[in-house]
C-alpha positions in Angstrom: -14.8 -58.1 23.5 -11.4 -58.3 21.7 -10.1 -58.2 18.3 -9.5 -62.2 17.9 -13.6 -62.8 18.7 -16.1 -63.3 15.7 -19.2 -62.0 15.3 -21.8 -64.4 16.4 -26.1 -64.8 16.5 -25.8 -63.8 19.6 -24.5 -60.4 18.6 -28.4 -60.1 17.0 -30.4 -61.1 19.5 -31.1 -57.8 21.5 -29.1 -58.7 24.5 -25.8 -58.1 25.8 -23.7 -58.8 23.1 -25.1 -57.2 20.5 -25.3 -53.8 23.1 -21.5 -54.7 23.2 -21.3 -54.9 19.7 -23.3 -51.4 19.4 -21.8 -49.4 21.9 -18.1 -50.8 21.7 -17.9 -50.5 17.8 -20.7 -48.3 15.8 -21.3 -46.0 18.6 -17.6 -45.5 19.4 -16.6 -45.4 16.1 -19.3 -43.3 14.6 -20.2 -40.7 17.6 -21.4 -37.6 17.0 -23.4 -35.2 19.2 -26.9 -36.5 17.1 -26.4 -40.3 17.4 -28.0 -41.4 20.6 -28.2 -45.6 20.3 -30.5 -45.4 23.5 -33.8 -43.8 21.3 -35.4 -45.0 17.9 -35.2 -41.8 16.0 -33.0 -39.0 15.7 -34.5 -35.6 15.8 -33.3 -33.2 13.4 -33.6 -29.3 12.6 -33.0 -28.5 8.9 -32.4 -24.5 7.8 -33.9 -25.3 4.8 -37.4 -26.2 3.7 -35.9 -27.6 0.4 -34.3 -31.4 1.0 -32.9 -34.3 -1.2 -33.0 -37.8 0.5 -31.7 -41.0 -0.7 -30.7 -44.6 -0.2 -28.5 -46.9 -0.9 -26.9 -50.5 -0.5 -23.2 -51.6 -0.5 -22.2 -55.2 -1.0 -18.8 -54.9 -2.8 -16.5 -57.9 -2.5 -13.5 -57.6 -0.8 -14.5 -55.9 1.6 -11.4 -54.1 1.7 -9.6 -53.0 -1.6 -6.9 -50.2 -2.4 -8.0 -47.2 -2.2 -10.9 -47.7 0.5 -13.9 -50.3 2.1 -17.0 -50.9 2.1 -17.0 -48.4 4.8 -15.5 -45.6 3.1 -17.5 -46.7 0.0 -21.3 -46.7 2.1 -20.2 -43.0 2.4 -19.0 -41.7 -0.4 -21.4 -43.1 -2.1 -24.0 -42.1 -0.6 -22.7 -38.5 0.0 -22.7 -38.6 -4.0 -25.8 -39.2 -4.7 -26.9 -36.4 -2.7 -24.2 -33.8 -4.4 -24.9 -35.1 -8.0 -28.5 -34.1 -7.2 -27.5 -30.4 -6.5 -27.5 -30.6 -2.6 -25.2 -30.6 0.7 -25.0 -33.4 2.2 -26.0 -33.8 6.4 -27.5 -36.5 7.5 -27.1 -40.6 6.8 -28.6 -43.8 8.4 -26.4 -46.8 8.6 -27.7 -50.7 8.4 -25.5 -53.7 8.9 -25.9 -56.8 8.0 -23.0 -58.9 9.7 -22.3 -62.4 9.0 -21.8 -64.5 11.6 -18.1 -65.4 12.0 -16.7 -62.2 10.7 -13.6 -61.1 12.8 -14.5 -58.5 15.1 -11.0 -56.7 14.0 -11.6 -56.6 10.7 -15.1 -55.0 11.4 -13.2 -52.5 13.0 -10.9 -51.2 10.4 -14.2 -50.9 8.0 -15.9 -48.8 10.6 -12.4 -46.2 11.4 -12.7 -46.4 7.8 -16.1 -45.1 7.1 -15.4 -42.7 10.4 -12.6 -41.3 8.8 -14.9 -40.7 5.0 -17.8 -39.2 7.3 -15.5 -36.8 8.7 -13.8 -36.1 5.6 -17.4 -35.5 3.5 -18.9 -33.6 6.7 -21.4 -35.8 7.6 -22.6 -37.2 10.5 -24.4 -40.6 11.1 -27.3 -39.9 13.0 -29.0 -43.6 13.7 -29.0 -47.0 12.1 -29.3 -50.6 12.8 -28.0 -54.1 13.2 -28.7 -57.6 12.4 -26.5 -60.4 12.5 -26.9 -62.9 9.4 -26.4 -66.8 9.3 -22.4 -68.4 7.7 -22.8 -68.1 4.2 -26.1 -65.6 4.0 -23.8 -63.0 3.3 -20.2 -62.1 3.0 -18.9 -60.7 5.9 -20.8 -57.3 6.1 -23.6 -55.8 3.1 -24.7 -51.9 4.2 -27.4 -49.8 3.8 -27.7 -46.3 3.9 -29.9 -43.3 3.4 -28.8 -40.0 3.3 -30.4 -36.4 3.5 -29.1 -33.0 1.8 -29.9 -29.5 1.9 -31.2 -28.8 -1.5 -28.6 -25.8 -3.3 -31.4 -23.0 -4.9 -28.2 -22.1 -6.8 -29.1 -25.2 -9.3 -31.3 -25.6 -11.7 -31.2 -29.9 -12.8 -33.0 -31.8 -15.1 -32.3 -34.0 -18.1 -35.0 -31.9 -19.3 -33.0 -28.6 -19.5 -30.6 -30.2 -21.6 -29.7 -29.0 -25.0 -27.7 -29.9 -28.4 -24.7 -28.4 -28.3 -24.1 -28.3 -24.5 -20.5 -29.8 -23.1 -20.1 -33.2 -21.8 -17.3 -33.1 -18.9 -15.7 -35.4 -16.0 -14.1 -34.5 -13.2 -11.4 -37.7 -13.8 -10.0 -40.7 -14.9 -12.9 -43.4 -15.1 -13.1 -47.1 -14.7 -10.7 -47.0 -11.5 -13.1 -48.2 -9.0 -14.1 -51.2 -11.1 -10.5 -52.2 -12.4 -9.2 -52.0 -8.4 -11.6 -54.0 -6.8 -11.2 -56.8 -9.8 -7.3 -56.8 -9.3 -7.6 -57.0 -5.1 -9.9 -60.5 -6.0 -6.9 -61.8 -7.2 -9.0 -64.5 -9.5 -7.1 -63.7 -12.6 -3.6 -63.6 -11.3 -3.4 -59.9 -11.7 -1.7 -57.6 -9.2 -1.1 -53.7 -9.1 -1.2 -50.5 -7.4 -4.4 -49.3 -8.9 -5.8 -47.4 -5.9 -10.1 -47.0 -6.4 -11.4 -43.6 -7.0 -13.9 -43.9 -4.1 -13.9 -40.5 -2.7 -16.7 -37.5 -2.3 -17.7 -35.4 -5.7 -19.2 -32.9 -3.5 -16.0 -30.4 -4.0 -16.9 -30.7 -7.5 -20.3 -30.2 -7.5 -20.4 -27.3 -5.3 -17.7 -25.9 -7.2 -20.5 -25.4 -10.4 -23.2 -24.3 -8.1 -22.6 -20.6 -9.4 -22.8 -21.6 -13.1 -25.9 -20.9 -15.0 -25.2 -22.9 -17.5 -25.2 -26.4 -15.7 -28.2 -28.9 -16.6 -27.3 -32.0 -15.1 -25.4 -34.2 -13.3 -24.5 -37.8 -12.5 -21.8 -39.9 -10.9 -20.9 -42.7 -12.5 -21.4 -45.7 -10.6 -22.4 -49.4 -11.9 -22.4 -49.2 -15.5 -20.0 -46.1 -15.7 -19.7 -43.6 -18.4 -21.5 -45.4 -20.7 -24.4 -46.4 -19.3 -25.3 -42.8 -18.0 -24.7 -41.7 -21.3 -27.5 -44.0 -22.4 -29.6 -42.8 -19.3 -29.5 -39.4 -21.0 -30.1 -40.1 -24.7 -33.4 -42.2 -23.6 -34.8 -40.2 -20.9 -33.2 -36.5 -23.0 -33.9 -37.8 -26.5 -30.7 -36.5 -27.3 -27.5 -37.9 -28.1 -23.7 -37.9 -26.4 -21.2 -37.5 -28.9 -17.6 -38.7 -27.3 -14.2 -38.2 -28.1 -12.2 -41.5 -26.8 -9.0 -39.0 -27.3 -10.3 -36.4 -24.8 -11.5 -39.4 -21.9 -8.8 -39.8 -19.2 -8.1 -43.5 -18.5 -5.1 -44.5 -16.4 -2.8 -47.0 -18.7 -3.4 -49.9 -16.1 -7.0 -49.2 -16.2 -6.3 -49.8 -20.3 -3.7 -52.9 -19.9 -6.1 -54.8 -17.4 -9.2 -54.1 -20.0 -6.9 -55.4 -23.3 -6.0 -58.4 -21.1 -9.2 -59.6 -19.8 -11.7 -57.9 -22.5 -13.4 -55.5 -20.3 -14.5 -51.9 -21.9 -13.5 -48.9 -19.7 -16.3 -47.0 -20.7 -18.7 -49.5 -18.4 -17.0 -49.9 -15.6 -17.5 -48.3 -12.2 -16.5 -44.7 -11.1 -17.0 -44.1 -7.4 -15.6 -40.7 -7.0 -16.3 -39.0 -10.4 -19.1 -37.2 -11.8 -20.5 -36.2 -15.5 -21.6 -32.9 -15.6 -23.5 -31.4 -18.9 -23.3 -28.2 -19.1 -23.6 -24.6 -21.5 -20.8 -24.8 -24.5 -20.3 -21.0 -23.3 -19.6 -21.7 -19.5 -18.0 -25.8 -20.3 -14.3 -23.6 -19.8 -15.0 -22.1 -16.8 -16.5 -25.0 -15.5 -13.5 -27.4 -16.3 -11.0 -24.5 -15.0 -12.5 -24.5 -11.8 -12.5 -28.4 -11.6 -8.9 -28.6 -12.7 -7.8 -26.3 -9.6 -9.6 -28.7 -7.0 -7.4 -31.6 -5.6 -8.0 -34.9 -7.3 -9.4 -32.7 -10.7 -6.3 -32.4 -12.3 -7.1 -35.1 -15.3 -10.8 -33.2 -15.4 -11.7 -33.3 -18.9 -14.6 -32.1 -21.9 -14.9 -35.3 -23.2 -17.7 -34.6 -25.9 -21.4 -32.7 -26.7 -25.1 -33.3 -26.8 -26.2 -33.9 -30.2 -29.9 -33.8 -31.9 -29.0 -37.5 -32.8 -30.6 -39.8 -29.7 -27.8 -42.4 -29.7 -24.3 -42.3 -28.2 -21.1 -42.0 -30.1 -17.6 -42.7 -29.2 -15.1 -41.5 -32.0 -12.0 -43.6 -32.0 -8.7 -42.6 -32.1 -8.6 -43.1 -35.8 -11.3 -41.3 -36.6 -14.1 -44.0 -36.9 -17.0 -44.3 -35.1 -18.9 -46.9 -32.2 -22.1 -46.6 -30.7 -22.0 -47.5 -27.2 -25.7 -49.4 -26.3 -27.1 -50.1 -22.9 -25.4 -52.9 -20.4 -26.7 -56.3 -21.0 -24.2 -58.2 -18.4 -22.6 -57.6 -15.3 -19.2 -57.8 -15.8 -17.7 -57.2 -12.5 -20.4 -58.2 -9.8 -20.5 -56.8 -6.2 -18.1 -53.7 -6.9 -20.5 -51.0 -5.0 
């Protein structure tokens, strides 16, 4: 196997190639004292009778953008799901589905990629799959992932412990993710050096876990600030009052929305997370965010309000309601 091959059926079929394809790339790539390619299930021993688990799929096109790939991206946001959730992340399964033809090198530098993220975040990859997809049944690799956490008694979540009055707060600029993957498509004659946010919250998250006053938290993904501010006022019956002023957004995250009519406030976040939390500890909370790398831009961006609708006060003062998504304005960005 060398880097000018392409992946082929044959690297699906159960035979040689595709243990080639296992043990030469994911296994090599991915090892860690708990993956063992030669059994069907990894055994594990959790200290704690208290677990999160969760899954996930990744289909983002390109597959490789600034800031990260669909590598790095399968575990970040994967590993963000878990922290949002109030747990430590541990475990993850890995599927791929490869389209045939894809260049063996480029499947490489997505899998030192996600390597590289698993290290970083501190988890390990513990078993997975393969199957090898037909030209044009996918585009070039989609994964899938499940992940398990270690559930952090220090927490106390629920949209249901949420009250009027309580601080709305991010951890960063938003809309990066969505705004970097639509400039590296190159379909609007765009360029820049917008780098994606795609990286782990868990810092962040773990960062609160001594803070009484914390309710809830949620990262940002498809839909972005905006939609899981809707998430809250239907499932809270309470309202998110924001202050446009007080919301980081990087000016080429606001020159490619003016140009091409996109709002900020929907696009994807893939390393940031909204955390409601006590107006008497929102302070602290942002003060320890704001020491952490990557939290300097960390922000209060608004309240909770008795009124079950969300507000965004402009600059000058007036007043828009942000509703639920209806389109998809930047497909296959997660």
């Amino acid at each position: 196997m060398n880097k000018t091959d392409l992946i082929t059926l044959a690297h699906g079929n159960g035979g040689r190639h595709m243990r080639e394809l296992v043990d030469q790339l994911f296994s090599k790539k991915l090892s860690n004292p708990l993956l063992d390619t030669s059994v069907d299930a990894c055994h594990l021993q959790l200290d704690s009778p208290d677990i999160c688990f969760t899954t996930d799929g990744f289909t983002v096109k390109p597959l490789e953008f600034p800031g990260g790939t669909i590598g790095s991206l399968a575990i970040h946001g994967t590993v963000n799901d878990l922290a949002v959730s109030g747990a430590t992340p541990k475990y993850l399964s890995l599927n791929a589905f490869i389209e045939e033809g894809m260049p063996f090198e480029q499947l490489e530098r997505i899998l030192d990629d996600m390597a590289q993220a698993a290290q970083a975040c501190n988890v390990q990859i513990v078993t997975g799959d393969t199957k090898v997809l037909p030209v044009h049944e996918a585009s070039g690799v989609y994964f899938a992932t499940t992940g398990i956490g270690l559930y952090n008694p220090d927490f106390n979540l629920g949209m249901d412990k949420i009250r009027p009055g309580d601080k709305i707060l991010v951890n960063g600029s938003i809309g990066d993710h969505g705004t970097a993957v639509m400039l590296a498509r190159e379909q609007y004659g765009l360029s820049g050096r917008l780098e994606s946010d795609s990286a782990s919250v868990y810092p962040f998250t773990h960062a609160l876990s001594k803070l009484e006053g914390v309710r809830f938290m949620r990262d940002p993904t498809r839909g972005g600030l905006a939609t899981v501010s809707v998430e809250i006022t239907r499932q809270a019956k309470l309202g998110c009052y924001l202050h446009s002023t007080h919301i980081p957004i990087k000016p080429q995250v606001e020159s490619v929305c003016e140009i091409l009519g996109y709002d900020p406030y929907y696009l994807a976040c893939e390393g940031r997370v909204i955390a409601i939390i006590d107006a008497q500890q929102a302070d602290q909370a942002l003060s320890l965010w704001q020491q952490l790398a990557g939290g300097e831009d960390a922000a209060i961006i608004g309240e909770i309000t008795e009124q079950p609708r969300v507000i965004l006060e402009t600059e000058l003062g007036g007043q828009r309601v942000l509703d639920e998504l209806e389109d998809d304005p930047l497909p296959r960005i997660c």
